[in-house]
Structure formats: C-alpha cells, structure tokens
N, C-alpha and C positions, 0 to 999 in steps of 0.2 A: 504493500500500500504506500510504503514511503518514496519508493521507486518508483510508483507514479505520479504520485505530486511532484517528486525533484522532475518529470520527463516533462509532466504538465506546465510546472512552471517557468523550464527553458525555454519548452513552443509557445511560451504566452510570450515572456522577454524576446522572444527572435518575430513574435507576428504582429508586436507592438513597436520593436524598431522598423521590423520591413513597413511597417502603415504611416511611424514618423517620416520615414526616408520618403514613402509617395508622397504624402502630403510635402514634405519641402521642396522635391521637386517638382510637383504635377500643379501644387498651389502655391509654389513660390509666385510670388510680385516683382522679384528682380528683372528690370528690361537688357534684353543684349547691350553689347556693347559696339558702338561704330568707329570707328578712326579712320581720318581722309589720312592720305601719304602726307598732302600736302593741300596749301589753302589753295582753291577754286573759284578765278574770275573770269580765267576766256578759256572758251574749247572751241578747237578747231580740229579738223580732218587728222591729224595725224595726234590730237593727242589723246592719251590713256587716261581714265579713272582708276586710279589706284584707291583702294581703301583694305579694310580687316575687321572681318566682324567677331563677336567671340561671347559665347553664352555655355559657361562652366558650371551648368546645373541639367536645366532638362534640353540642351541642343538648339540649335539653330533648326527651325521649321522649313523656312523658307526666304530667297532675297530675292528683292526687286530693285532695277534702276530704269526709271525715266527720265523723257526731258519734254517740256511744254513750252511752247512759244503761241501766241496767239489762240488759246483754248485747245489746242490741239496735243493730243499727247504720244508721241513715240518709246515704245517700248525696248530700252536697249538692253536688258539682262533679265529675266526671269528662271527662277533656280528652285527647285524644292528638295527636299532630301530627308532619308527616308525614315522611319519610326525612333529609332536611334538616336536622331537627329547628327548634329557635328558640332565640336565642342569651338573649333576655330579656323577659318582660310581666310586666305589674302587673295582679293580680284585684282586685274588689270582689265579694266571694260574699254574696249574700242569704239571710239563715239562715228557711226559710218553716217559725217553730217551729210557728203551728198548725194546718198544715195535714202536720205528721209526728208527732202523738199523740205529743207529749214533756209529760213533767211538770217543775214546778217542780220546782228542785233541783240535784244534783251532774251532770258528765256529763263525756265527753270529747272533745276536739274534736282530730282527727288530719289534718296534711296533709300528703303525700308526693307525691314528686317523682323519677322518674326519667331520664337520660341515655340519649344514643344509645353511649355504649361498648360493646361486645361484654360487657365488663364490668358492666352497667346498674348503675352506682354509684345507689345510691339515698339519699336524705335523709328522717328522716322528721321532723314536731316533734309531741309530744301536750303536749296544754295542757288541764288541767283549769281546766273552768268552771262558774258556778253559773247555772241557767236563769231567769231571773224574765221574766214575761211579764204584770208588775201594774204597771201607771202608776203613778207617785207621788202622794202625796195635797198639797195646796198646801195652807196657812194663812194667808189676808190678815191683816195684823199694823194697819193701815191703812184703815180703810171711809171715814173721810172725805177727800174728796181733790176741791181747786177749784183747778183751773188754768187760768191765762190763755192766749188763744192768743198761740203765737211763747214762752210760759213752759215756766217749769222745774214738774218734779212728782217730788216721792222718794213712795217707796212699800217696805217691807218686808214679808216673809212667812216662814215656816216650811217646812217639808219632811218626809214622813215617812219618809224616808232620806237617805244622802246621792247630792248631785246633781253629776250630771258637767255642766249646766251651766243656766243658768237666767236668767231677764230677762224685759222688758218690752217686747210688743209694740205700738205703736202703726201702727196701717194696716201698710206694709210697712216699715216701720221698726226695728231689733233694738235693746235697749239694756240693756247685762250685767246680772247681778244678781251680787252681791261677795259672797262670804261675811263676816260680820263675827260680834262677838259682842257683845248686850246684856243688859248685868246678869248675864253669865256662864252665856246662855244662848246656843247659837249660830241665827244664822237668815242671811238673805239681803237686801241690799239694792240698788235700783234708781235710780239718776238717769236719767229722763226728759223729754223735749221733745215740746211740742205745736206742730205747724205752723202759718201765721200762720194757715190760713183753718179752721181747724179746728171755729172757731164756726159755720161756712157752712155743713159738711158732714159726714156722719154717719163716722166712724172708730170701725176695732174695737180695740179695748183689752184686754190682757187680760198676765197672769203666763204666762209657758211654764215649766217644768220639766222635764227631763229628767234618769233616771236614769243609773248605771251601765252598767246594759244596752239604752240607748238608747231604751225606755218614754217616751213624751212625755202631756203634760197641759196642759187651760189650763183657768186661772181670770180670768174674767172679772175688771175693776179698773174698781169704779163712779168714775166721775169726774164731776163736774160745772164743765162747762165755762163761764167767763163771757164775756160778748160785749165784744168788742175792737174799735175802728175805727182801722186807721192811716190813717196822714197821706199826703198826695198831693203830689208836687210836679209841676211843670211848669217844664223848664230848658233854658234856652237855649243852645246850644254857640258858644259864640265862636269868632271865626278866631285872637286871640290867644291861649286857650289851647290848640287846636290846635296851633299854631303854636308854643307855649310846651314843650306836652308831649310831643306824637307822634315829633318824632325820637328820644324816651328809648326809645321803644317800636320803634319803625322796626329801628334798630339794634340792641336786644337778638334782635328776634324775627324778623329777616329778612323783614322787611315792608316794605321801600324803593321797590319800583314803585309801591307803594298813595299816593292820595292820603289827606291828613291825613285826610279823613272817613271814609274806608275805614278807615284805621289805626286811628280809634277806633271802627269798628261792631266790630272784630276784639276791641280791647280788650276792651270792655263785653259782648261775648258768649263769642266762642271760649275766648279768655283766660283770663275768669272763669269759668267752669264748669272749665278746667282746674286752676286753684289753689286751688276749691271742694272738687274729687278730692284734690288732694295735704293740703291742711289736713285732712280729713277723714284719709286715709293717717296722719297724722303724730297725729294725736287718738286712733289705736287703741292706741298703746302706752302709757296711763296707768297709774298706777300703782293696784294694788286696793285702797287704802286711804285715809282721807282725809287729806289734810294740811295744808287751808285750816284756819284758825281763825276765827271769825266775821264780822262783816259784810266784802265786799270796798270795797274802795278805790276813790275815785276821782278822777280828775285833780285833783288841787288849784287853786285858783284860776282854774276854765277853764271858758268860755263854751259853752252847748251849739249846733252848727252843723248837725247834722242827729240825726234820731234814728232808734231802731230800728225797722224795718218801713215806712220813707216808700217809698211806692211813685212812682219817679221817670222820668218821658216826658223823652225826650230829642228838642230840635227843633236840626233846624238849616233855613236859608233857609226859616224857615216853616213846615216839614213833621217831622210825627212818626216821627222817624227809627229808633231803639231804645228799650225800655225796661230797667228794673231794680229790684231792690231792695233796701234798704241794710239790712245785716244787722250793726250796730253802732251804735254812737254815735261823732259824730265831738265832739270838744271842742280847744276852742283857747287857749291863753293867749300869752305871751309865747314869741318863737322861740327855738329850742333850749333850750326847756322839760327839766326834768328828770323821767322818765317812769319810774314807781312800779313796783313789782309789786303787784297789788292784792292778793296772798295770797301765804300761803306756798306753796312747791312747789318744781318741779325743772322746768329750761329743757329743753322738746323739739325746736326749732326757731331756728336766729338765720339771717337772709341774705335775699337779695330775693327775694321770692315776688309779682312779678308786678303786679297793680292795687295788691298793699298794698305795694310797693317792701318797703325794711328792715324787716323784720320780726323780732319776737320773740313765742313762743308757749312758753306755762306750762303744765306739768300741775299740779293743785290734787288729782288722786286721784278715783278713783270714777268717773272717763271725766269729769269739768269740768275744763276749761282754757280758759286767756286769753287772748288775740289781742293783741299793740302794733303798729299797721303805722303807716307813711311818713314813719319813723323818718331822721335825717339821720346818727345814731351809733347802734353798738351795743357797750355793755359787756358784755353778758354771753354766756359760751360753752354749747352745748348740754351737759347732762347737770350743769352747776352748779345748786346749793341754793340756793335763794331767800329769805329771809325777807318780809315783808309789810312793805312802806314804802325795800328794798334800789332802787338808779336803777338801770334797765338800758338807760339810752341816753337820748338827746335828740331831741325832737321834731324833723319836717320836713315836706318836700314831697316826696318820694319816693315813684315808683309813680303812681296815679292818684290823683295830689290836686294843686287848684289854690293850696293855698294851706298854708305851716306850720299843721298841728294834729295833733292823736292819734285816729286810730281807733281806738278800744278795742272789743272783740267780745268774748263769751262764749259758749262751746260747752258743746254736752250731748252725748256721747259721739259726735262729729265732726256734732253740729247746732246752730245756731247761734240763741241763746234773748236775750231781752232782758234784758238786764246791768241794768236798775232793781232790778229784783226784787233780784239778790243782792247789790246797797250797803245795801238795806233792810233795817235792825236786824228792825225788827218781821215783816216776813216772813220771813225768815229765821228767825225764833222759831218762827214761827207753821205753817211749809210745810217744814221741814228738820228743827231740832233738837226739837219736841218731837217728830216723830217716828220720828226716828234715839235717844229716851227711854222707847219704849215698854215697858210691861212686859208680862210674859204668861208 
C-alpha cells in the first residue's frame, strides 16, 4: 500500500509539472522577439531585409513580410513552420521592386511574427521607407591618372546623392572611397594599388557607388599604366643560415620533425600567405581621414639590400626549391638602429608577426599604412599617436632575416605598393596633393 502512494505521488509531481510546463508554454504572454540587421529608410532593387526572429518558449508559428505603397499591399515573405515550431532564424528577404509595379517614393514595409501559444502572441514592426530604384550618378573629379605597376593611384569623384558606400575597383580588388570635403565642397576619395604585373595584363578599373537603397553604379577610371621591370634574384640557401634560423621557426610553429629545409619551404610559403591574411586583417581598421603630412621618411643613413618587387628563386643543393616576392624594401645601417615612423598616424599593430618577427604597423589614414619588421625592440604600444620622425624601436634580425636591417613596407588598403613613390616630394605633389586640391 505504501508503494502505491510513493508510485501515486510521483505520477501526481510528474502530471502537475508536465500541466505547469503546458501552461507556461501554450499560455505564456511573452511576444517573439524581432531585430532588423540594421535601420531601414530606402529599399531599392538590389537591397536585402535582413532581420532574426527568436521565441525561446513555445516557437515561432509563423513570419510575414510586406510592403504597401498607395493601399496596395505586396507580399514578399510568407513562412509557416511546423507544430514544433523554431526557436530562432535569421532572413535575408529580397525586395523584387520591379517586378511588383511599385513607384518611387513613400511606402510601408510591415513584418510580423507569430508564436505557437494558444495565445499566438504576435509582434509586428512597420517601418516606413522611401522607394528609389535610380543608381546614383558618379562625377570623376580626376581624368588624368599614371600609375606604376606595384604603385599607388588616388582618385576622387562626386555623387549625386549620398552614398552608403563607395570605392575603387581594381580587377577583384575593393578599395574604400572616404568621404572628405574640398574647398567646402563634399565628395569622395580613393587610395588605390596597382599589382606588380599589371602592365602584363588587361585589369578593369573603375568607381563603384552605391546608394542608400543599395542602387549600385560604375564609372569606368581611365588610367594609364607605365611599364615597370622588377628585379630578379637568384639565392642560395645556406646550411648556416638554416641552421642559424629554422629553430626560431621550428619552435614557434610546431615544426620540429621537419628538416631545416622543410622548415623553410613552410616559412616562405604556408607562413607567409598567412601573415599576408593577418596584415591585411589588421590594414582594414584605418582611420577615414588622412593624417600623414607630406613626403614619408626614410631610414636615415641606411644602405639599400633588396628592393620592392625582386622577384627571388630560392636554390638549395643546386635545385630551385621555392620562390617569392619581396614586397618592401629592406635597408641596413648600423645594428640596433633607431627606426623612424615615417609619418604621422596611430600604431595598429606591435608583436611578432611571423617572417617579419617584431613588428610595428602604422595607420597614416585613408586605408595607407607602414610596415617596421625584424625589429630587435619595440617602443611603441598599439592604439599610441605617432608623430613623423617619433623611434618606435630598434632594428634587428628577427623573423626571416639573415642579417640586422629594416624592412620597411607600405600598404594600400591591406596591398602592398612600393614605398619610392611616397618618400618622393615630387610625386607626391604630382599623384596625391594636387589632386586631393581639386576644385569643381
């Protein structure tokens, strides 16, 4: 008899939780939850509704998205789903404006949501928005434009709205366009990079623009390209500095079964393409302004030991093992050299990144920044102001280098352009500031 009451009184504790549990779910009052990606004022033809709905009791029942303009209502998402319901998705709604006979103009964009409760708690959100379904028109501010390959190219332009975002496409390359303001006019401008072979090979070019309501546009960007020859080397790997270097590498990167010459096919390739990704990562957060002040700097007193774009065969025991290309300049003076900032800006980077060991990387503004690798000190902290001629460290051998110097590099919005060009007063007059002067 007791052993039915204790059996009894489990099934009563288990059919009074399971009847709380309905009841919280089936009669809860909590309404789903909506979140836009982002705020919504204009939709056009190509752009998406992003949003996330999310109801962490009795499920999403069912989601709707409309849009109304003139009493008329088009249906652009209906969704149900199934007894279960779903606890949470994220949409991307394609708004197909013309192919639902909407006009430019006001309209209303409605997207509701309801729950599996007995209750069907509903959510709704209406967002008015203005329909534009007209590209933006571009204004080249810029028609002459001679850039070297492996160079730097600015370029400004005008807009005949404003742009939610804009820049310069080279082949498949993206590179922002700022908004600034000249002579108290406002427009847009672009720092740009031409790849080394560029002169080899035909590349499209051209302004993108995009509006508000996601309308896109391109303007062709005549350029005229000059023909460029780098330099070639052919270098032997020795067993002493194999020997000298690879356990730096061995030990950072968990490469200790490898023989030395493994460890440096590893270096020179794996490696490097992967601190090519993080430099590049680390180049997107410049600041949209510029903040160099004329010609950049460079190493004082120091020998040049390779330059930018030698294209370098690597042998060992005779045979052409890997190759590479040197995407800086290296210069050498006196060891633990004091090593400049070649402009002003603001540190994005300090710590060992790999073939360039110590490193220190500068934003200059407008997606340019400066590269210091195989550094043996470093002074300076990320997020510190720079001024132009401030030491941020001392030269070394750190990373992939045989010998104390400075690899200096200069990027274009995380690409890497030959640093001549921006120590040159004269071009720098010539390919930057008169046309960051333009009037119009």
């Amino acid at each position: 008899m007791k052993q039915l009451k204790w059996v009894l009184w489990i099934v009563g504790i288990l059919l009074v939780g399971f009847l709380g549990w309905g009841v919280m779910v089936f009669f809860e009052m909590e309404k789903p939850s909506l979140t836009l990606k982002e705020e919504l004022h204009f939709l056009g033809p190509q752009k998406s509704i992003a949003f996330t709905v999310v109801d962490q009791k009795s499920g999403i029942r069912d989601v709707q998205v409309t849009l109304t303009q003139n009493d008329v209502t088009h249906m652009l998402l209906s969704r149900a789903y199934p007894q279960k319901g779903v606890k949470e998705e994220a949409f991307h709604v394609e708004t197909p404006l013309k192919g639902i006979a909407l006009k430019e103009g006001e309209a209303v964009l409605s997207i509701a949501l309801t729950d599996y409760s007995l209750l069907k708690n509903t959510t709704r959100t209406n967002v008015h928005v203005q329909i534009d379904m007209s590209p933006p028109q571009v204004f080249l501010l810029n028609t002459a434009n001679n850039v070297n390959p492996g160079g730097s190219g600015v370029t400004l332009y005008r807009s005949s709205e404003e742009l939610a975002g804009s820049g310069v496409l080279v082949g498949e390359d993206f590179y922002t366009g700022f908004p600034i303001t000249v002579s108290g006019k406002s427009c847009y401008l672009s720092v740009y990079a031409l790849p080394l072979d560029a002169g080899r090979k035909t590349i499209r070019m051209a302004v993108m623009a995009e509006d508000r309501a996601g309308n896109r546009t391109y303007a062709g960007l005549p350029v005229f390209i000059r023909i460029k020859k780098f330099r070639s080397d052919r270098i032997t790997i020795s067993q002493s500095f194999l020997d000298q270097k690879m356990p730096e590498f061995a030990q950072r990167y968990s490469q200790q079964q490898k023989t030395p010459i493994e460890i440096f096919l590893f270096v020179n390739g794996q490696l490097r393409e992967e601190n090519s990704k993080q430099i590049t990562a680390v180049c997107k957060d410049s600041a949209g302004k510029k903040l160099w002040e004329g010609p950049f700097l460079r190493m004082k007193n120091a020998a040049p030991m390779a330059s930018f774009g030698d294209d370098r065969t690597y042998l060992y025991d005779g045979k052409t093992v890997t190759r590479s290309v040197h995407l800086g300049v290296d210069l050498a003076s006196t060891e633990r050299a004091p090593i400049e900032a070649a402009n002003h800006g603001i540190v994005l980077f300090t710590g060992y990144l790999g073939i360039y060991g110590n490193t220190v990387i500068v934003d200059h503004g407008l997606g340019l920044t400066s590269l210091y690798a195989h550094l043996s000190e470093i002074s300076v902290k990320k997020g510190q102001e720079v001024k132009k001629g401030d030491t941020l460290g001392l030269s070394g051998s750190t990373g992939f280098a045989g010998g104390d110097h400075l690899h200096f590099a200069l990027l274009v919005g995380g690409k890497f352009v030959n640093p001549i060009e921006w120590w040159d007063p004269h071009w720098l007059k010539d390919n930057v500031e008169s046309k960051m002067a333009v009037t119009f």
